[in-house]
C-alpha positions in Angstrom: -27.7 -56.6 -81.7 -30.7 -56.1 -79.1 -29.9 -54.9 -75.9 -31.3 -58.2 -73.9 -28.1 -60.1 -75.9 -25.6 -57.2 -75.4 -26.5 -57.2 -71.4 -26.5 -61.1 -71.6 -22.9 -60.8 -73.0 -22.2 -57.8 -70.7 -23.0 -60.5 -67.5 -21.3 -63.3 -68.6 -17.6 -61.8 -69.6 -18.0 -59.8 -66.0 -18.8 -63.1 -64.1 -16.0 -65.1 -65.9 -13.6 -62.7 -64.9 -14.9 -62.1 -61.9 -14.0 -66.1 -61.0 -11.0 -65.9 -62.3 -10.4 -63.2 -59.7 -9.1 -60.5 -62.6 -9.4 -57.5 -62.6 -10.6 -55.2 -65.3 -7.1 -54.2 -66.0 -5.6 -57.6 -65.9 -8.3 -58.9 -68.8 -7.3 -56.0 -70.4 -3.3 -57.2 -70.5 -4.1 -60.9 -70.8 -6.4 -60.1 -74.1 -4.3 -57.2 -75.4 -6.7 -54.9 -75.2 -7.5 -51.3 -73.5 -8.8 -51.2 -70.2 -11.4 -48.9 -71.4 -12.9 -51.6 -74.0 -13.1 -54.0 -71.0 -15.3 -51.4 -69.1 -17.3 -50.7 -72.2 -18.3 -54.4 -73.1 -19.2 -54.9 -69.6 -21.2 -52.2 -69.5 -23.1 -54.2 -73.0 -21.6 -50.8 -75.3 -19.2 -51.7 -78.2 -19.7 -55.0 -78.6 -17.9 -56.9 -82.0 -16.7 -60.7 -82.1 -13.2 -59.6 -82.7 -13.0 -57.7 -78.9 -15.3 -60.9 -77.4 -12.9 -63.5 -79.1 -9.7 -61.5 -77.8 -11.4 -61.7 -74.1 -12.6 -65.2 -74.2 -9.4 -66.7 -75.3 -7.7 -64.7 -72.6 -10.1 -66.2 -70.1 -9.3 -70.1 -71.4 -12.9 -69.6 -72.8 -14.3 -69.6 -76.4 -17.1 -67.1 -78.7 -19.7 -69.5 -80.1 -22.6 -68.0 -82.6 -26.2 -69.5 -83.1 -28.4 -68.3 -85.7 -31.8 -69.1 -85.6 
């Protein structure tokens, strides 16, 4: 994955939870996840759908994959 879509992804899960008034650690428990793999996909590092998908659905959001 090049690093323009991994910041890109990095942004958009931030400002989603950053609406929704979460915190890092609250994602985190809502998507069942570490706290730490929170930090690290918002910092655009460790990036894989399974972790994305876990997050969206937590934030009443959804992964969707174009291939062009």
């Amino acid at each position: 994955m090049c690093e323009n879509n991994k910041l890109e992804i990095a942004v958009k899960i931030f400002k989603i939870r950053e609406k929704l008034g979460w915190t890092r650690s609250k994602l985190a428990q809502e998507a069942n996840v570490l706290e730490s793999t929170v930090v690290e996909i918002e910092s655009g590092n460790n990036i894989n759908i399974e972790t994305l998908s876990k997050l969206a659905t937590a934030m009443g959001k959804k992964v969707t994959i174009n291939i062009e």
